[in-house]
N, C-alpha and C positions, 0 to 999 in steps of 0.2 A: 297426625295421629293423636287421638285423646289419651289421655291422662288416664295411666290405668286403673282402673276400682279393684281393688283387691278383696277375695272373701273374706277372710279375718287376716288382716297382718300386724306385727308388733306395735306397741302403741307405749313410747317411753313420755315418764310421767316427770322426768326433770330430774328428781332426787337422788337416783342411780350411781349418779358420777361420787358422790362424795363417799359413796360405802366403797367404791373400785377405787378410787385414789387411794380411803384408809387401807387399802388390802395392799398396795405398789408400796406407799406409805410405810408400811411396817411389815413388806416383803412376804405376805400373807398369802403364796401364788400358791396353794396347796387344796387338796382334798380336805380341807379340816380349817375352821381358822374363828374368830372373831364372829364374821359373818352369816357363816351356817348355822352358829349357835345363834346368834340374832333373830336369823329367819326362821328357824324352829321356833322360840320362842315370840315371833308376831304373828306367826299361824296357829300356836296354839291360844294364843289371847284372843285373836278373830273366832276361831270355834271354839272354846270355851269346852262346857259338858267333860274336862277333865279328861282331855285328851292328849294325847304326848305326839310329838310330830319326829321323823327322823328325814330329814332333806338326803334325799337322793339322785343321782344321775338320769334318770326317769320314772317315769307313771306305769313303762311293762320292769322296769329294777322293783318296781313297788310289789306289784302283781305277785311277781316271782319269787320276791323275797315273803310273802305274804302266805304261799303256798307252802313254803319253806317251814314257814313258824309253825301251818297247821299240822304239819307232820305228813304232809299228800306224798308220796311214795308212787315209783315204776306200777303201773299197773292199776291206781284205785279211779275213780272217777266223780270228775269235776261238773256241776250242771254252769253253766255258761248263758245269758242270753245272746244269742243268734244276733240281733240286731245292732251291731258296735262295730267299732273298729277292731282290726286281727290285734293289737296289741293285747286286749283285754282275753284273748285265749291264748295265746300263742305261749305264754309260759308253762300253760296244762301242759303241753306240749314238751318244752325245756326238760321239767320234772321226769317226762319219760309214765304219765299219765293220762286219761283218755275221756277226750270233754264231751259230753250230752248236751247237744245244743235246745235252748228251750225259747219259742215264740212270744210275739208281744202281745200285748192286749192294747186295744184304739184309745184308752184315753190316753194314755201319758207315752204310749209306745216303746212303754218297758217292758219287761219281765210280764209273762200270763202267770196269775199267782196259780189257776186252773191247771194249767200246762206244766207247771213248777211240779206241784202237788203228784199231778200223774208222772210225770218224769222219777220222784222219791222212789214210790210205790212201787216202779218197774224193777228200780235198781237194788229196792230192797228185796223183790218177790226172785232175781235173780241172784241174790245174795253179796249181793254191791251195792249197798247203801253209800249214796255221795260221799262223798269227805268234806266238799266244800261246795260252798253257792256261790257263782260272783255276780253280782247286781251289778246293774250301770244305771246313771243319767245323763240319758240321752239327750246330747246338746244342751243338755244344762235340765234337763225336767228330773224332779224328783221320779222316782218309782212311786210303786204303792207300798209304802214301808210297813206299814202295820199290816196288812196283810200280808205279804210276804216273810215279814219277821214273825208272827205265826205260826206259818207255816215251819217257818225253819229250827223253829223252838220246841213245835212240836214233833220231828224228829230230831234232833237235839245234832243240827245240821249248822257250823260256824257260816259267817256270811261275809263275805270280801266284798266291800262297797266301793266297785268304781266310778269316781267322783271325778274324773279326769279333765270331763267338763263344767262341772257343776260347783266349782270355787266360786261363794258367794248365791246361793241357791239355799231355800228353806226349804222344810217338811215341816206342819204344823209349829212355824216358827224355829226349826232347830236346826242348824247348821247342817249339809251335804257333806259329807266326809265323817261323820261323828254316828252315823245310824247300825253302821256292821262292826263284825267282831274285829274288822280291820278293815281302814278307806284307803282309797289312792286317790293322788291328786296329780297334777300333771302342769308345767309348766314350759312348755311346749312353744317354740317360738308365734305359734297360731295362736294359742290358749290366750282366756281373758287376762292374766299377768303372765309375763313369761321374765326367764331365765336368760333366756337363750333356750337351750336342753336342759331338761332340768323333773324333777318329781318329789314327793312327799308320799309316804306312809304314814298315818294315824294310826294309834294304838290306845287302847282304853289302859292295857297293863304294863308299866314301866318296864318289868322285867324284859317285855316283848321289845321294848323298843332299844335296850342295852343289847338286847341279842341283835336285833337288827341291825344296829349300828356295828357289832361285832362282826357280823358276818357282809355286811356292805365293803367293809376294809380290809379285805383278803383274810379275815377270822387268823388275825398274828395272836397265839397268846400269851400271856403275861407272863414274857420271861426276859431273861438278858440278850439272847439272841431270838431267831426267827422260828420259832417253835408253833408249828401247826399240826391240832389235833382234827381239823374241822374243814372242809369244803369252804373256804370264802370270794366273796366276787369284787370287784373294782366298782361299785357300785353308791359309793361315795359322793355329794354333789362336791363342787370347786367351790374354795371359797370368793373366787372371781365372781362364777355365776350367782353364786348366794347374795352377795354385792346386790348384784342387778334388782335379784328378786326383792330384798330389804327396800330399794325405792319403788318399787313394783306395789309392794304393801301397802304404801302410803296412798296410794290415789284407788285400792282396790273399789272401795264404796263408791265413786265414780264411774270406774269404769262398770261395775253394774247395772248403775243406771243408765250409762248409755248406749250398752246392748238393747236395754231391756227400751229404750224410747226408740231404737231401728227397730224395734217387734210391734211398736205400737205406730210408728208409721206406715210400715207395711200394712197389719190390721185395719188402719184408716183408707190405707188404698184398694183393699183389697173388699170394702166392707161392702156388699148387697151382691159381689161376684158370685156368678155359679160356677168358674174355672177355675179360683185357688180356694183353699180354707188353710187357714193356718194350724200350725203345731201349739199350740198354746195350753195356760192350764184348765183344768177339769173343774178345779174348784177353789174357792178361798184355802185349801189347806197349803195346797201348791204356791210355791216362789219361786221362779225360773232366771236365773241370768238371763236365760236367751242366750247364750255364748254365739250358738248360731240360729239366726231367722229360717223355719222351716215352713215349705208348703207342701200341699199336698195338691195334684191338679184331679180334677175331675176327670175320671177314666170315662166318662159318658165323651168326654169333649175332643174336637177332632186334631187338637193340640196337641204334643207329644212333647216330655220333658227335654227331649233331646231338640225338636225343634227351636223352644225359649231358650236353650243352652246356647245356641249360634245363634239364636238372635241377638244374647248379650253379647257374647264374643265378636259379635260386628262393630260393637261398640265399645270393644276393650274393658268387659267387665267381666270380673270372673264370677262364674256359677259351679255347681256341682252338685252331683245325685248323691240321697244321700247313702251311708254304710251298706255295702250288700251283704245283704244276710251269711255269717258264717257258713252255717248249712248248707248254704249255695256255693262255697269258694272250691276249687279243685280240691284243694291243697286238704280239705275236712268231708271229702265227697264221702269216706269212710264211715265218720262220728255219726253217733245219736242224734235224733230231734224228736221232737215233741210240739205239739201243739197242731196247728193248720197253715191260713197260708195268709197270715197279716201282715207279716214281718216281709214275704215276697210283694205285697200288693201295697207296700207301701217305698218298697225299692223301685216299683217300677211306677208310681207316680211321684214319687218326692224330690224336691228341689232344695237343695238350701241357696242361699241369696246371701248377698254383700251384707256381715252382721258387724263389720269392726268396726271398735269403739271410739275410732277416730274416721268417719266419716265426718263429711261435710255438708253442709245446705246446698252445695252446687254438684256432691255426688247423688244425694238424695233425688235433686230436681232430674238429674239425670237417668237414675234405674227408674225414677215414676215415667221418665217420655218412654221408654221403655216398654216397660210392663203397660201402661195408656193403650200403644199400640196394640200389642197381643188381645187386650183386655176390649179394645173395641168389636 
């Protein structure tokens, strides 16, 4: 049997150990420690733009605690893009809140700013103006920030920027996680740096980010005993895992380039094809990780994504369709949607492919005999 190819799996960078010993070291095995403040403080020097970081247990703790701060309440409604993983709604949800799913637009296959706009308008004309927007970048692509932050400015609509994938990703040069009134970050054993489990909240306002941490720790308040005035969650990172992530930092700039060179071998392989086109960017403004290599197959061709799926799988490589559209899950057959049907026609031709950052030349040689085959 060959040597499995994994779609993205961890990829340790050497350094790890010495922040996990300092934590055994000085008995540091808690929610809280050395480390977490470390890690906060190397993610917010990596994004810069006066951003405050509070490391958390994950990317949907982020979400949710993020919902929290905006004040989203039983009953108000959250617009969502449709095309993501259920993590990025599934808190509307928690809150006891009710998500508007809203379609993507082809170039970057985020958020329709078009679709955005008509989803406000409804919610205003029914007397339910949003509370919150959450943006995503998908697989690591920026959105359309300026438009969309427009948009949201001019209904004076806060903006939750899931960046879950997109650590290390630019918008007109400016760091993925730094563009909403509050980012998530995700540290996810898959993700381009991981934890283990693990997530990040950005905050532009300090205040936010003390609340946050206050209410990530069970919201104990400041008393002699165990005095709670407030709803708090165990949502805390470990300083174990904060460990990991502190040498995860170290080789971050690395590991983006070598997402982003699996994006530009694929690209090479795939270039005069009329069966894949890639996910890639629109423009010079665009800077993508790549976290993960996306295609799309030509719906004209008599290929079927599920077919190249066991074709890798004969070969012990993993593949995967990508996110099915919220709007489409049972679980949201209820919610809102807006837009058309891009966000479906791009579930039912896309593939993501082997994007981790520890691939090798003899896995590469491999997904190309591959793909060679199909592609003939």
């Amino acid at each position: 049997m060959e040597k499995k190819i994994w779609l993205s799996s961890p990829h340790m960078g050497g350094g790890e150990m010495k922040y996990i010993q300092d934590a055994f070291d000085n008995n540091w095995i808690a929610p809280l420690g050395p480390n977490v403040n470390g890690l906060e403080r190397d993610l917010e020097n990596f994004l810069g733009e006066n951003v405050h970081v509070a490391a958390l247990s994950s990317g949907t703790a982020a979400i949710h605690l993020s919902l929290i701060l905006l004040g989203v309440e039983p009953g108000d409604s959250v617009i969502c893009q449709s095309l993501t993983f259920s993590a990025s709604a599934n808190p509307i949800v928690y809150i006891g809140a009710n998500p508007i799913f809203v379609d993507s637009e082809k170039d970057t296959w985020n958020i329709c700013p078009e679709a955005l706009e008509e989803a406000i308008k409804d919610g205003i004309s029914k007397g339910k103006k949003p509370k919150a927007i959450i943006t995503v970048c998908l697989y690591g692509m920026p959105y359309k920030v300026d438009e969309v932050t427009a948009i949201a400015q001019r209904y004076d609509i806060p903006v939750i920027e899931d960046s879950a994938e997109a650590l290390g990703s630019l918008y007109k040069n400016q760091k993925c996680g730094t563009f909403g009134d509050l980012g998530v970050l995700s540290f996810n054993g898959n993700k381009i740096i991981t934890t283990s489990g693990g997530g990040a909240l950005t905050l532009k306002n300090i205040a936010f980010k003390k609340q946050a941490v206050f209410l990530s720790t069970q919201a104990k308040d400041d008393a002699p005993h165990y005095e709670h005035t407030t709803i708090g969650y165990n949502y805390r990172m470990s300083n174990i895992c904060a460990g990991v992530g502190r040498g995860q930092m170290e080789v971050l700039p690395e590991r983006v380039l070598q997402r982003r060179a699996n994006h530009q071998f694929y690209e090479e392989l795939f270039k005069g094809s009329e069966l894949f086109s890639m996910h890639t960017e629109p423009s010079d403004d665009y800077y993508s990780n790549h976290w993960l290599s996306v295609v799309q197959i030509n719906p004209q061709s008599d290929i079927s994504t599920e077919h190249i799926m066991q074709t890798f799988a004969k070969h012990n490589i993993e593949t995967r369709p990508i996110w099915k559209p919220m709007h489409m899950q049972p679980v949201f057959k209820d919610a809102g949607y807006f837009g058309s049907d891009v966000a479906e026609n791009l579930f039912d031709y896309g593939l993501c492919l082997p994007s981790g950052s520890n691939l090798v030349d003899d896995d590469r040689e491999r997904i190309a005999e591959v793909l060679q085959r199909l592609l003939v």
